[in-house]
ChimeraX commands (.cxc) that place a marker at each C-alpha (Angstrom):
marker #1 position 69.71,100.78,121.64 radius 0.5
marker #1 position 72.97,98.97,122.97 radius 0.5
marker #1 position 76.46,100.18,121.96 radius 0.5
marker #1 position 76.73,95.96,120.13 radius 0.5
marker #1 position 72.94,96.60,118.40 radius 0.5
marker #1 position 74.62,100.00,116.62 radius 0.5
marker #1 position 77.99,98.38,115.55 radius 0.5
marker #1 position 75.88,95.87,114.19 radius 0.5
marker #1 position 73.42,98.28,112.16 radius 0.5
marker #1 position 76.39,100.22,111.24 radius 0.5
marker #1 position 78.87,97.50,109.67 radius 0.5
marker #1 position 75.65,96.42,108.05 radius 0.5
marker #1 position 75.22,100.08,106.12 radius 0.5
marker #1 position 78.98,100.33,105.23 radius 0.5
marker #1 position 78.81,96.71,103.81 radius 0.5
marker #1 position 75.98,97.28,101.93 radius 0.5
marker #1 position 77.15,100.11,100.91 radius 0.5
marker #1 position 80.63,98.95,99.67 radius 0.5
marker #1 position 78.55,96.20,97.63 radius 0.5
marker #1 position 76.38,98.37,95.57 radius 0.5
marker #1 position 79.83,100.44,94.74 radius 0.5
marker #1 position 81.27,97.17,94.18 radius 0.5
marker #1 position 78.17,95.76,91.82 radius 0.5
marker #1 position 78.34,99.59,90.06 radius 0.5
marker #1 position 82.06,99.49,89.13 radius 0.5
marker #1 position 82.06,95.52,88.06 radius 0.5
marker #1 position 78.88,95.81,86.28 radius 0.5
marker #1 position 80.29,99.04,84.35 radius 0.5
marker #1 position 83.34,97.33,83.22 radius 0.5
marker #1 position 81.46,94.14,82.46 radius 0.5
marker #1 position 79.35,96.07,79.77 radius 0.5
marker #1 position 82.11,97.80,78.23 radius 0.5
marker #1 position 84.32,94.59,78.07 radius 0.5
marker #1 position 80.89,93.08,76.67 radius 0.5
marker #1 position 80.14,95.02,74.25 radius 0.5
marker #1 position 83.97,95.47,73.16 radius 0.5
marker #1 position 85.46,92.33,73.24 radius 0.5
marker #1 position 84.25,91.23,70.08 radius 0.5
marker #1 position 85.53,93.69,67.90 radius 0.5
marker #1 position 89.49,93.41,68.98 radius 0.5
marker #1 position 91.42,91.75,66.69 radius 0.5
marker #1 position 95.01,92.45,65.18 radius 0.5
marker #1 position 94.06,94.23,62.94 radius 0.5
marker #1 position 91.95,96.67,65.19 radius 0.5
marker #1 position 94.55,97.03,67.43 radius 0.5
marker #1 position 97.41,97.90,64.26 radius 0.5
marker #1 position 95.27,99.17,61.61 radius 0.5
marker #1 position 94.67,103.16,61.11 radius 0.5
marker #1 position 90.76,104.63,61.25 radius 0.5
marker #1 position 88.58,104.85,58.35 radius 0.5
marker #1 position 86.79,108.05,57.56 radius 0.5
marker #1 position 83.90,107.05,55.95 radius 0.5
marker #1 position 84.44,103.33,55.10 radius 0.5
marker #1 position 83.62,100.42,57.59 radius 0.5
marker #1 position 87.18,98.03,58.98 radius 0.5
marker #1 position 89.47,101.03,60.24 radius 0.5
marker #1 position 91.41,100.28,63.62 radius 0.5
marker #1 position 92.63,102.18,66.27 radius 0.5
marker #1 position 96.85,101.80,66.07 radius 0.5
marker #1 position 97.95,105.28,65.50 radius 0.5
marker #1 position 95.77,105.97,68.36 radius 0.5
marker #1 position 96.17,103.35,70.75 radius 0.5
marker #1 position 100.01,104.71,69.97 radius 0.5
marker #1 position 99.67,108.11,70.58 radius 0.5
marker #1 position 98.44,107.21,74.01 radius 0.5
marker #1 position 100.83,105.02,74.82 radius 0.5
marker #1 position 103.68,108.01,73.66 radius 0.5
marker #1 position 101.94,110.29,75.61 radius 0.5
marker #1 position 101.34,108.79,78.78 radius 0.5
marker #1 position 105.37,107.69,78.52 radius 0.5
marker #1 position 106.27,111.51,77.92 radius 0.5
marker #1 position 104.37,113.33,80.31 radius 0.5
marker #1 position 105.43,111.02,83.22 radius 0.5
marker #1 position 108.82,111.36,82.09 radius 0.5
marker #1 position 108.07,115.33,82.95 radius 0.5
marker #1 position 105.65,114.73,85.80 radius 0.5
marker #1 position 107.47,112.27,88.05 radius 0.5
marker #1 position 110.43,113.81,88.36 radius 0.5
marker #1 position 109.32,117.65,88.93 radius 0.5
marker #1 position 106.63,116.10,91.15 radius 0.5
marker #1 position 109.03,113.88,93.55 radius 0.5
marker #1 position 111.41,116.89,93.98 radius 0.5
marker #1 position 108.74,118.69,94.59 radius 0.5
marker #1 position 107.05,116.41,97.42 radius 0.5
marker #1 position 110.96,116.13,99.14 radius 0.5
marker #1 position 111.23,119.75,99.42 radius 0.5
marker #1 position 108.06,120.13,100.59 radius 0.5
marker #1 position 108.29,117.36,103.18 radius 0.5
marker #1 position 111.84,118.08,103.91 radius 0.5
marker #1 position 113.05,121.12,103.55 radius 0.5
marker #1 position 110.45,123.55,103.18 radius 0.5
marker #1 position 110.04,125.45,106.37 radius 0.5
marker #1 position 106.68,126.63,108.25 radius 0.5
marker #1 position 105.14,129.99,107.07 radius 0.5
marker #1 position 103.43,132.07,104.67 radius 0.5
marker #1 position 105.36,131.20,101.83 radius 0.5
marker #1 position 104.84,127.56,102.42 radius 0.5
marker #1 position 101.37,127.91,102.79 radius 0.5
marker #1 position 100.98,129.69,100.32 radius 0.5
marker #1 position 102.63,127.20,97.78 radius 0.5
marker #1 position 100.26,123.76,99.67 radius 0.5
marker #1 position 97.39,126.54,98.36 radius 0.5
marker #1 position 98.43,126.29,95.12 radius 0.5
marker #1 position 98.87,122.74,94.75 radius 0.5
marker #1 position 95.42,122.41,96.58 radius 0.5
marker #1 position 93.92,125.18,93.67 radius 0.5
marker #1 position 95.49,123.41,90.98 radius 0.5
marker #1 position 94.60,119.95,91.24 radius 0.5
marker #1 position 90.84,120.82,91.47 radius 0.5
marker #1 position 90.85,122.83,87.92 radius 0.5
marker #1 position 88.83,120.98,85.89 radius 0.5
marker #1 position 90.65,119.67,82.70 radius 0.5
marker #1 position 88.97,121.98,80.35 radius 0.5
marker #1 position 89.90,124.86,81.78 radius 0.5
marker #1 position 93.75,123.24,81.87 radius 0.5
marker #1 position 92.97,122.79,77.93 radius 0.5
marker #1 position 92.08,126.31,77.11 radius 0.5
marker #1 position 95.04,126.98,79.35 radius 0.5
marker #1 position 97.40,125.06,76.95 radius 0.5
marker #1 position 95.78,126.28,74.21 radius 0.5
marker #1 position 96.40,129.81,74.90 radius 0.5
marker #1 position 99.76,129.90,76.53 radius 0.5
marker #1 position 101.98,126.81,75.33 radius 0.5
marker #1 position 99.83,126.28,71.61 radius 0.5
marker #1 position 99.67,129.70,70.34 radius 0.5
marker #1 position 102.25,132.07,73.14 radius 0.5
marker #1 position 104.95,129.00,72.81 radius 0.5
marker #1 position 104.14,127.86,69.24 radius 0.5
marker #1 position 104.46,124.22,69.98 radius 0.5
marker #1 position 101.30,124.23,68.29 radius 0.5
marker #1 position 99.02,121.08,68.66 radius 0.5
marker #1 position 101.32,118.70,69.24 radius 0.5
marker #1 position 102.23,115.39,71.85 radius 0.5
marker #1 position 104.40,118.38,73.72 radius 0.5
marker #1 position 101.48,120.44,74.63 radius 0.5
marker #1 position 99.37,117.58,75.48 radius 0.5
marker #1 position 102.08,116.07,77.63 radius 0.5
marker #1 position 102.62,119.80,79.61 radius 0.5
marker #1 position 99.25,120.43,79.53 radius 0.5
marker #1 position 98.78,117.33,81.25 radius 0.5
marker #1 position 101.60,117.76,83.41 radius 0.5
marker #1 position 99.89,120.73,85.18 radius 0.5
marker #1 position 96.94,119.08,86.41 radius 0.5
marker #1 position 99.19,115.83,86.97 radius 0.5
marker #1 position 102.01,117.24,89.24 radius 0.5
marker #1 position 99.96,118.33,92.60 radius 0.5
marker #1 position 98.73,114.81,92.75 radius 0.5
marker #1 position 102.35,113.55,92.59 radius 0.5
marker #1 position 103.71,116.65,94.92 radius 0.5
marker #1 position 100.93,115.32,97.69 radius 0.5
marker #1 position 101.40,111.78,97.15 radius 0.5
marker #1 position 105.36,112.39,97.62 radius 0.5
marker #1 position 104.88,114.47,100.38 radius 0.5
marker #1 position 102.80,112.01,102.00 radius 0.5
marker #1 position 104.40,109.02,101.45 radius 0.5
marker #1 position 107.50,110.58,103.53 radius 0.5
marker #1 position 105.78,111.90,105.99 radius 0.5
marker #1 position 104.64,108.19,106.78 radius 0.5
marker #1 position 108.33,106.63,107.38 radius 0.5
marker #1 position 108.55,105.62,110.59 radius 0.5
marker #1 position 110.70,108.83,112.37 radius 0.5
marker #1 position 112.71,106.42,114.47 radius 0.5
marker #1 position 114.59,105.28,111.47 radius 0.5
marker #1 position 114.83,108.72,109.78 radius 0.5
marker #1 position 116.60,109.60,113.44 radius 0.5
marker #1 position 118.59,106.52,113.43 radius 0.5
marker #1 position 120.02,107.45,109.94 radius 0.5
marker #1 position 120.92,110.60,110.72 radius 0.5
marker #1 position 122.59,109.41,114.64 radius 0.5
marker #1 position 124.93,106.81,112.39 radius 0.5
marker #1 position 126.16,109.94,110.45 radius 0.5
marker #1 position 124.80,109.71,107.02 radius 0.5
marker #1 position 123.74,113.20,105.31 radius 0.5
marker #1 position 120.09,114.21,104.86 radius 0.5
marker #1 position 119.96,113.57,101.40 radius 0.5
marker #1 position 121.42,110.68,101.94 radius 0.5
marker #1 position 118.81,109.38,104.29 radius 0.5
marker #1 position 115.70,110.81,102.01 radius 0.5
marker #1 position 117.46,108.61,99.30 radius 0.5
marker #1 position 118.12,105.12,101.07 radius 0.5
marker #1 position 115.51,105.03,103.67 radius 0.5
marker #1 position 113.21,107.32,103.45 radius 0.5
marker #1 position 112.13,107.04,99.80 radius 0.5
marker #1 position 112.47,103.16,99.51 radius 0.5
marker #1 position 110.12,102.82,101.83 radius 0.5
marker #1 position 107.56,105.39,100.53 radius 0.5
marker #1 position 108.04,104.09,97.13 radius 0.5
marker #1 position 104.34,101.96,97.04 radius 0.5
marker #1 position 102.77,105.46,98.53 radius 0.5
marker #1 position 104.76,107.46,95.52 radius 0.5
marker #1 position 104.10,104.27,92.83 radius 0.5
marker #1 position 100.47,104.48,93.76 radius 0.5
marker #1 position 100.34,108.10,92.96 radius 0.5
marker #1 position 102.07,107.65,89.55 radius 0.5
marker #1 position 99.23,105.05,88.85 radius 0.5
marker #1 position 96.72,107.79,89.72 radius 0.5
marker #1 position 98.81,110.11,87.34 radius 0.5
marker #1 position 98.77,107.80,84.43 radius 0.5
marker #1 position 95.40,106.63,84.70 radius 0.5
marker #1 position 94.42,110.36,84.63 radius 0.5
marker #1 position 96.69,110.36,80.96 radius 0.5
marker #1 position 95.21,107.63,79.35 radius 0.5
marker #1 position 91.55,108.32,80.00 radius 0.5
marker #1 position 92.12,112.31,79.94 radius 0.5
marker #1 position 90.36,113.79,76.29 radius 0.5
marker #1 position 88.95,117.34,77.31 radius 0.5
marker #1 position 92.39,118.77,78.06 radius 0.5
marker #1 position 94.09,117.51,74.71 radius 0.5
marker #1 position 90.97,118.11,72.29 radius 0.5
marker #1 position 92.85,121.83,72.48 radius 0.5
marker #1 position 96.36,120.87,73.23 radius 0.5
marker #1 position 97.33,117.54,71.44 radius 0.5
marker #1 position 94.61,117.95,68.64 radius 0.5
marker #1 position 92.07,115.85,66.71 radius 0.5
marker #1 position 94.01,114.35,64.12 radius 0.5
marker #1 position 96.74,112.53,63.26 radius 0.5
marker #1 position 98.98,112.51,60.08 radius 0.5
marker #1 position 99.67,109.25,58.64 radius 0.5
marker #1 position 103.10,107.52,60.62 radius 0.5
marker #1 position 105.75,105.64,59.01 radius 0.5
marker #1 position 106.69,102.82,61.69 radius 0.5
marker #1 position 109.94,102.21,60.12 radius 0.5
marker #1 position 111.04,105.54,60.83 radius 0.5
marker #1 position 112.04,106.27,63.83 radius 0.5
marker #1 position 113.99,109.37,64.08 radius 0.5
marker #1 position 112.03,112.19,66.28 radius 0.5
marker #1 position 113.32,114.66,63.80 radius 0.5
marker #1 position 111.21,113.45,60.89 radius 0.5
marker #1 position 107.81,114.64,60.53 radius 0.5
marker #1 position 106.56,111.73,59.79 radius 0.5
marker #1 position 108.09,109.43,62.66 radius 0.5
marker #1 position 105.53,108.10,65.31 radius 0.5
marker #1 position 108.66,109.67,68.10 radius 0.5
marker #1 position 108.07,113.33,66.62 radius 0.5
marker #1 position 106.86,115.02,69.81 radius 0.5
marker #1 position 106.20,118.32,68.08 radius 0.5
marker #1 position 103.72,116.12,65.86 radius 0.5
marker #1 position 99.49,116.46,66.32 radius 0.5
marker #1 position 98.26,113.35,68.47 radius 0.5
marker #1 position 94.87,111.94,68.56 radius 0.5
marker #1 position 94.69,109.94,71.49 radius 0.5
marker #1 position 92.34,106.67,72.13 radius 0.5
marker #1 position 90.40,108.54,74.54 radius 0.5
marker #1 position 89.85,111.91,72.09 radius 0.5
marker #1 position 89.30,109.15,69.50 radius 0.5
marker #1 position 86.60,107.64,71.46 radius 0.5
marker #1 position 84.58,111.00,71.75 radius 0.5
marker #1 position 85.29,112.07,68.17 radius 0.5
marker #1 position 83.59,108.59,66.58 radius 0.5
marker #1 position 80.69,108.60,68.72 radius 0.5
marker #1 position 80.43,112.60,68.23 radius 0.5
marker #1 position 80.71,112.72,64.54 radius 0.5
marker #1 position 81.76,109.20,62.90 radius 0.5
marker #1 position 80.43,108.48,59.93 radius 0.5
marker #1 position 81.91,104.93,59.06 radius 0.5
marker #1 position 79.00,102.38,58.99 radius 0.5
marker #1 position 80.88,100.21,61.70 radius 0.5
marker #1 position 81.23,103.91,64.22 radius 0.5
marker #1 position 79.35,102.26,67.14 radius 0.5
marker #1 position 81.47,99.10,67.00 radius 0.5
marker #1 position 84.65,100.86,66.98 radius 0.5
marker #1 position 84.26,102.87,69.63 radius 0.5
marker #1 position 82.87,99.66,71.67 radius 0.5
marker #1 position 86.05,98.10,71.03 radius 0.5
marker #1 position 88.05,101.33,71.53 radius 0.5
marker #1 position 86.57,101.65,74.86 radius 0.5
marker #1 position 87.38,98.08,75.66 radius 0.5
marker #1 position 91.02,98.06,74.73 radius 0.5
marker #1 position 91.43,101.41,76.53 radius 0.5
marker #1 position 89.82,100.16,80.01 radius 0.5
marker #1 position 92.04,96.58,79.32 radius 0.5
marker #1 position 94.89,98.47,78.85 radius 0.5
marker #1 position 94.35,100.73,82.22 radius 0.5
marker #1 position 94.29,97.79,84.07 radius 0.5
marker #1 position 97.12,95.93,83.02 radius 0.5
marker #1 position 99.32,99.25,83.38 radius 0.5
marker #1 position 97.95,99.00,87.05 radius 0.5
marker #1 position 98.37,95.34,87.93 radius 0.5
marker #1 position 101.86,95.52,86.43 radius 0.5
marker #1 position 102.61,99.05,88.25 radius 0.5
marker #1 position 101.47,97.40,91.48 radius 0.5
marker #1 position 103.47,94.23,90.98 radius 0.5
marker #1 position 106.69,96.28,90.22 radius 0.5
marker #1 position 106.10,98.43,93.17 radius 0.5
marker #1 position 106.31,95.36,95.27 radius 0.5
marker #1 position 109.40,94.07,93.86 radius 0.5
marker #1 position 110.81,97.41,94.48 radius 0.5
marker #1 position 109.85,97.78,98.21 radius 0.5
marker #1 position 111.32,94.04,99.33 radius 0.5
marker #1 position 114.31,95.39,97.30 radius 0.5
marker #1 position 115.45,98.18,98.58 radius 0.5
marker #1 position 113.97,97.21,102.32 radius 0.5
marker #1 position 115.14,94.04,102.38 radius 0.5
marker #1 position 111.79,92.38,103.44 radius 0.5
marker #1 position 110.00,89.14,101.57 radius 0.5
marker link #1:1,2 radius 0.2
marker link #1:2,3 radius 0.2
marker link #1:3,4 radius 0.2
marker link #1:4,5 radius 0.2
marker link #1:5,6 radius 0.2
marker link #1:6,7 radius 0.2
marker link #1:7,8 radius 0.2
marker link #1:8,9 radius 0.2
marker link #1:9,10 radius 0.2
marker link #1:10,11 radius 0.2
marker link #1:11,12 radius 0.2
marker link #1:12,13 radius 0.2
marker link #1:13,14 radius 0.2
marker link #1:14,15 radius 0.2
marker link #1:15,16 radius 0.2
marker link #1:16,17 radius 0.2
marker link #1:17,18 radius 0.2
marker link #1:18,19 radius 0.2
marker link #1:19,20 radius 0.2
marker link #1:20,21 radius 0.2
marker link #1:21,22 radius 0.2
marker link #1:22,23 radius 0.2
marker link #1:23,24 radius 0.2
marker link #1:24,25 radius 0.2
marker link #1:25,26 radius 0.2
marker link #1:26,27 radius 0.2
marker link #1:27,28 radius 0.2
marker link #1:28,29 radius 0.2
marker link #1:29,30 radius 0.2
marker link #1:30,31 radius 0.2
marker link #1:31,32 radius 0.2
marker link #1:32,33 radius 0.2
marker link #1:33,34 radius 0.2
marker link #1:34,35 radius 0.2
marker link #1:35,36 radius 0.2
marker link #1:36,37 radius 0.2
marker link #1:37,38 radius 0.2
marker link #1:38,39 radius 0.2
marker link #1:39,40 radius 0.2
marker link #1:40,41 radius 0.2
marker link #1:41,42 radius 0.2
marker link #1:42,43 radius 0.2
marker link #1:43,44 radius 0.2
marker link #1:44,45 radius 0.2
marker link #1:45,46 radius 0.2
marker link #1:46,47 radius 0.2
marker link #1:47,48 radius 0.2
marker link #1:48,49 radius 0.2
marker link #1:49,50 radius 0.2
marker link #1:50,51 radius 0.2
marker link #1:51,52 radius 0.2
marker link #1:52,53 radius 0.2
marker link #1:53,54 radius 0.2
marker link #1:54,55 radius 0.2
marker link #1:55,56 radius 0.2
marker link #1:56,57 radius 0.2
marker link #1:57,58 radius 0.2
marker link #1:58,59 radius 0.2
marker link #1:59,60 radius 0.2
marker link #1:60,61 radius 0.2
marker link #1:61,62 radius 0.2
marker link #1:62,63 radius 0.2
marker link #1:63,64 radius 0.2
marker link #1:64,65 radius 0.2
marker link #1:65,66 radius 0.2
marker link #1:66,67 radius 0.2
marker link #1:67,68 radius 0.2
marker link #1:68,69 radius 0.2
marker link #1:69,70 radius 0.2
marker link #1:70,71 radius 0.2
marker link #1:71,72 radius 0.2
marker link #1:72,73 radius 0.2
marker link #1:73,74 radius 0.2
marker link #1:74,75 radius 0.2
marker link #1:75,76 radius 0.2
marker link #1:76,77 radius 0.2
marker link #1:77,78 radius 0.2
marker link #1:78,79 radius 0.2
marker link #1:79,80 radius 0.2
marker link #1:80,81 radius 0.2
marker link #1:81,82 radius 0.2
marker link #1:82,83 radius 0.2
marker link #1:83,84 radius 0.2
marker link #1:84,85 radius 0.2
marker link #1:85,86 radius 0.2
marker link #1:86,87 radius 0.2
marker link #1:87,88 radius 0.2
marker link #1:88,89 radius 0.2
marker link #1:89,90 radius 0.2
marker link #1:90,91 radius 0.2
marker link #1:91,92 radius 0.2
marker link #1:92,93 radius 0.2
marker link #1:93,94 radius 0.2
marker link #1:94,95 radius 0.2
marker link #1:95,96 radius 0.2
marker link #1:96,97 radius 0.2
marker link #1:97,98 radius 0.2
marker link #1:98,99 radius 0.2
marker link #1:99,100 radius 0.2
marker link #1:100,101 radius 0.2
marker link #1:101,102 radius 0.2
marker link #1:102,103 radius 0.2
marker link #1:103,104 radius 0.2
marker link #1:104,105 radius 0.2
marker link #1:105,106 radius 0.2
marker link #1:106,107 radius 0.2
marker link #1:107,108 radius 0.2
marker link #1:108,109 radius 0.2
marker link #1:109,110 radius 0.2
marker link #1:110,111 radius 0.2
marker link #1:111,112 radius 0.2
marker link #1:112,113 radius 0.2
marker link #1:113,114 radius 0.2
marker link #1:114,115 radius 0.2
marker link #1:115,116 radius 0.2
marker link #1:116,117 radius 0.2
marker link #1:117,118 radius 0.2
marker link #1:118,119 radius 0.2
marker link #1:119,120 radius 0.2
marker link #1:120,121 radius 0.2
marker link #1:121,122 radius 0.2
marker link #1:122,123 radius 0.2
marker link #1:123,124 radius 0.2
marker link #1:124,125 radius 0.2
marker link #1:125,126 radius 0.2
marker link #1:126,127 radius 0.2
marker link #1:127,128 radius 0.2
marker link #1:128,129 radius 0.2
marker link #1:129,130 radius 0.2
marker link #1:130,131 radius 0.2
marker link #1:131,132 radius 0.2
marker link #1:132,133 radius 0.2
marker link #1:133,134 radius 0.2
marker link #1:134,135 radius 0.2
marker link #1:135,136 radius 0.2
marker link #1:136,137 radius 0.2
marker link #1:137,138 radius 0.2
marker link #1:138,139 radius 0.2
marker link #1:139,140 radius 0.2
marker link #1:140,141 radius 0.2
marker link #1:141,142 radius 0.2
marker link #1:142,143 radius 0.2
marker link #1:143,144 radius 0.2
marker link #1:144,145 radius 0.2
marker link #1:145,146 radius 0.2
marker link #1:146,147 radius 0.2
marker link #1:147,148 radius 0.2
marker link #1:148,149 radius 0.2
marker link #1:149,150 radius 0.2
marker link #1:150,151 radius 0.2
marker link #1:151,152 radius 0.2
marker link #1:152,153 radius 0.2
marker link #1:153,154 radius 0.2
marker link #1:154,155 radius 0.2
marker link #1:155,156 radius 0.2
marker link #1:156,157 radius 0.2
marker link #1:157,158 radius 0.2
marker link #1:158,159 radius 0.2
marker link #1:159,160 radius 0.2
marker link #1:160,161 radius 0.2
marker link #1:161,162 radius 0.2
marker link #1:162,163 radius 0.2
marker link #1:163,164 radius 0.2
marker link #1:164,165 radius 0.2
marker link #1:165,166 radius 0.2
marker link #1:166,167 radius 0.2
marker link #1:167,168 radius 0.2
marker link #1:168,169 radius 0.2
marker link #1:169,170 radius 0.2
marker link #1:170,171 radius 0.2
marker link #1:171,172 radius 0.2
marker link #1:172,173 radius 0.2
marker link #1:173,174 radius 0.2
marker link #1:174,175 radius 0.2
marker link #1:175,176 radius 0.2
marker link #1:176,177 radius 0.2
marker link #1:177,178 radius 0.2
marker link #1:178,179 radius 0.2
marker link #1:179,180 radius 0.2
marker link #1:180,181 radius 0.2
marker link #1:181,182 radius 0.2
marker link #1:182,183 radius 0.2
marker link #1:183,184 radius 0.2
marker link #1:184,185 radius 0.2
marker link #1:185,186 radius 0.2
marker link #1:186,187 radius 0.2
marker link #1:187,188 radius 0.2
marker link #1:188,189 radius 0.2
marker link #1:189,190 radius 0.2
marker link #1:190,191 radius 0.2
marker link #1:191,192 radius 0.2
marker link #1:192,193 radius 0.2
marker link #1:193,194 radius 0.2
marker link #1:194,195 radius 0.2
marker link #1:195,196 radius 0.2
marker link #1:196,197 radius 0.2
marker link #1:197,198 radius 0.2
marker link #1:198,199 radius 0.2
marker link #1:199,200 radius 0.2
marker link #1:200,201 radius 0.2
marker link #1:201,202 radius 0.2
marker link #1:202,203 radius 0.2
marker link #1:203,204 radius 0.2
marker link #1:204,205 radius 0.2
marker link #1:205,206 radius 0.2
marker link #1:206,207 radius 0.2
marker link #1:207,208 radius 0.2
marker link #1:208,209 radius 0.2
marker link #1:209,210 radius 0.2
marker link #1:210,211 radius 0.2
marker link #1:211,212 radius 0.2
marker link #1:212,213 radius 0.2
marker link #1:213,214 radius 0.2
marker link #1:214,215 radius 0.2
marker link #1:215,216 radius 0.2
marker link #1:216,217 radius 0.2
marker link #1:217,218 radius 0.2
marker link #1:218,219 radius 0.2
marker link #1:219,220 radius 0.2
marker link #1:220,221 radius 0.2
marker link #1:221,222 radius 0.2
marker link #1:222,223 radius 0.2
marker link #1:223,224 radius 0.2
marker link #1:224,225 radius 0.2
marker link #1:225,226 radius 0.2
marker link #1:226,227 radius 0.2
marker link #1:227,228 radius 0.2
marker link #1:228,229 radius 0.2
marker link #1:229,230 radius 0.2
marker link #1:230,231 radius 0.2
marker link #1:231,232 radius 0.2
marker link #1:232,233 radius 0.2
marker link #1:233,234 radius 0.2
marker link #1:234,235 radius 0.2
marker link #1:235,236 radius 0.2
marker link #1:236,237 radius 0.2
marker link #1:237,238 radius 0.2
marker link #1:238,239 radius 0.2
marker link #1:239,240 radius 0.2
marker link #1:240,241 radius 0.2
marker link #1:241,242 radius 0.2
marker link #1:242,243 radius 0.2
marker link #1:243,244 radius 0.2
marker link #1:244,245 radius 0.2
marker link #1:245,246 radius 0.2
marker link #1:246,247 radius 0.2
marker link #1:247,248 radius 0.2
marker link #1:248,249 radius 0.2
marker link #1:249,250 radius 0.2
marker link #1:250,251 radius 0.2
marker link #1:251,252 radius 0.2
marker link #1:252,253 radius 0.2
marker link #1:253,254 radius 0.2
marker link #1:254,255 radius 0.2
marker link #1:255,256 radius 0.2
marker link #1:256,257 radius 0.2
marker link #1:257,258 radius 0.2
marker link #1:258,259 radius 0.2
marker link #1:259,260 radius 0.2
marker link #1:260,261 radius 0.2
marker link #1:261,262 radius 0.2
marker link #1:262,263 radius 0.2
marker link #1:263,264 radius 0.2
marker link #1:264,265 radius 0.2
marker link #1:265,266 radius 0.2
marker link #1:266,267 radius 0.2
marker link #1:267,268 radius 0.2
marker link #1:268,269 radius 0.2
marker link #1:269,270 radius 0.2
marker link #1:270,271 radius 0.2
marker link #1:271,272 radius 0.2
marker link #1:272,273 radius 0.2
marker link #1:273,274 radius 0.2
marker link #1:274,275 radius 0.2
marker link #1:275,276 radius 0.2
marker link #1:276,277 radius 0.2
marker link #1:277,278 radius 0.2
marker link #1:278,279 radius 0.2
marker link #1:279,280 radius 0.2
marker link #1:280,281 radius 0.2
marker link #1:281,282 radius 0.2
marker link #1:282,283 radius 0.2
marker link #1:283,284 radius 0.2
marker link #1:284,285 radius 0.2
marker link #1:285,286 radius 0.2
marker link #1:286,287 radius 0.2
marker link #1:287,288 radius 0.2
marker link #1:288,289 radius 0.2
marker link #1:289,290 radius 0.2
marker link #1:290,291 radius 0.2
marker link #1:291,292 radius 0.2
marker link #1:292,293 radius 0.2
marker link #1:293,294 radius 0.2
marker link #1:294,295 radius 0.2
view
């Protein structure tokens, strides 16, 4: 067989290949959106759940993930950048080193139930934050931050080291040169991980069945002082999120309408990943011909 007859054959199988993947994930989302689609309305999206009778929504949920996803990156994305400079920076070669890239590499394969019982044990019952949006969020934010460290790391490692150099010939301090030129230009590498990050957040539901909790009290909306108990910003507060929500009605639900919530649930959830990713992506852009000065 020529060397042209295998390229051939072998574009062929990675085409074919790529198109089933492709069929899978657009057939998937097709079905969900399908059987979904019909059941969002206003009201679903704003109302609270019903127990037991039919016409409850999904906005205390839908709310709590929102919250959520907003509080853990607000502890994830910073830890996890600092974390990727030193380690692409400043960390130096050794046994120390590698002994931290091991446990980055250990931690982001735990599996998220184990992370659960984690935050269940240490920051639920040692910490007494109890189940609350706090324990979700750090729980999440241990399984969360490797991904950002090695995206971080990554994404500097990439910039070109010809204008790292010519930074640093001109004068200008290191940290000075991570923060103008380096990081601008590894911002889509470090943007993409925070999209990884976040989509991990909003579809996540083993982790925060023990951290964030399986109910949630009824919120006053016109209250929005964090210090009230009943104030949707309370982070010390129980959270059910749309994702626990999802596995909780088709688990145990025993309104009449339980099958057509959780279609719709599982719509607005998989609408509302997508959006935070088209709109993450577009604002990465704007960001990059920013701060490099490119169109």
């Amino acid at each position: 067989m020529s060397a042209k007859t295998a390229d051939k054959i072998a574009t062929g199988i990675i085409i074919f290949i790529t198109g089933l993947i492709a069929l899978a994930l657009i057939g998937l989302l097709g079905y969900i959106l399908f059987r979904g689609m019909g059941h969002i309305s206003w009201h679903f999206l704003t109302s609270p759940p019903e127990t037991i009778r039919k016409g409850g929504g999904i906005g205390p949920q839908l709310f709590n993930s929102l919250f959520l996803l907003v509080l853990t990156m607000v502890i994830t994305v910073p830890i996890g950048i600092g974390a990727g400079i030193y380690m692409s920076e400043y960390a130096k070669a050794g046994k120390i080193t590698s002994t931290i890239r091991l446990i980055v590499e250990v931690l982001s394969s735990f599996p998220s139930i184990i992370v659960g019982l984690f935050g269940l044990l240490v920051i639920v019952n040692k910490f007494n934050f109890g189940f609350s949006l706090l324990s979700g969020a750090l729980a999440l934010t241990i399984f969360n931050l490797p991904l950002m460290v090695r995206i971080t790391e990554q994404g500097l490692r990439s910039v070109p080291l010809a204008q790292k150099e010519a930074s640093l010939a001109l004068g200008i301090s290191k940290w000075k040169t991570i923060r103008s030129v380096q990081l601008p230009i590894a911002l889509p590498i470090v943007l993409s991980g925070s999209i990884l990050a976040a989509g991990r957040i909003f579809g996540e539901a083993a982790a925060l069945l023990f951290t964030a909790g399986m109910s949630t009290p009824r919120l006053d909306f016109s209250d929005w002082n964090p210090l009230h108990s009943d104030s949707p910003l309370n982070p010390m507060r129980p959270a059910e999120t749309l994702a626990v929500h999802i596995w909780k009605i088709n688990s145990e639900g025993l309104a009449p309408d339980a099958t057509q919530i959780a279609a719709g649930a599982s719509a607005v959830l998989i609408i509302t990943v997508l959006l935070f990713n088209l709109g993450a992506r577009a604002l990465g852009r704007y960001m990059h011909n920013k701060f490099t000065a490119s169109k």
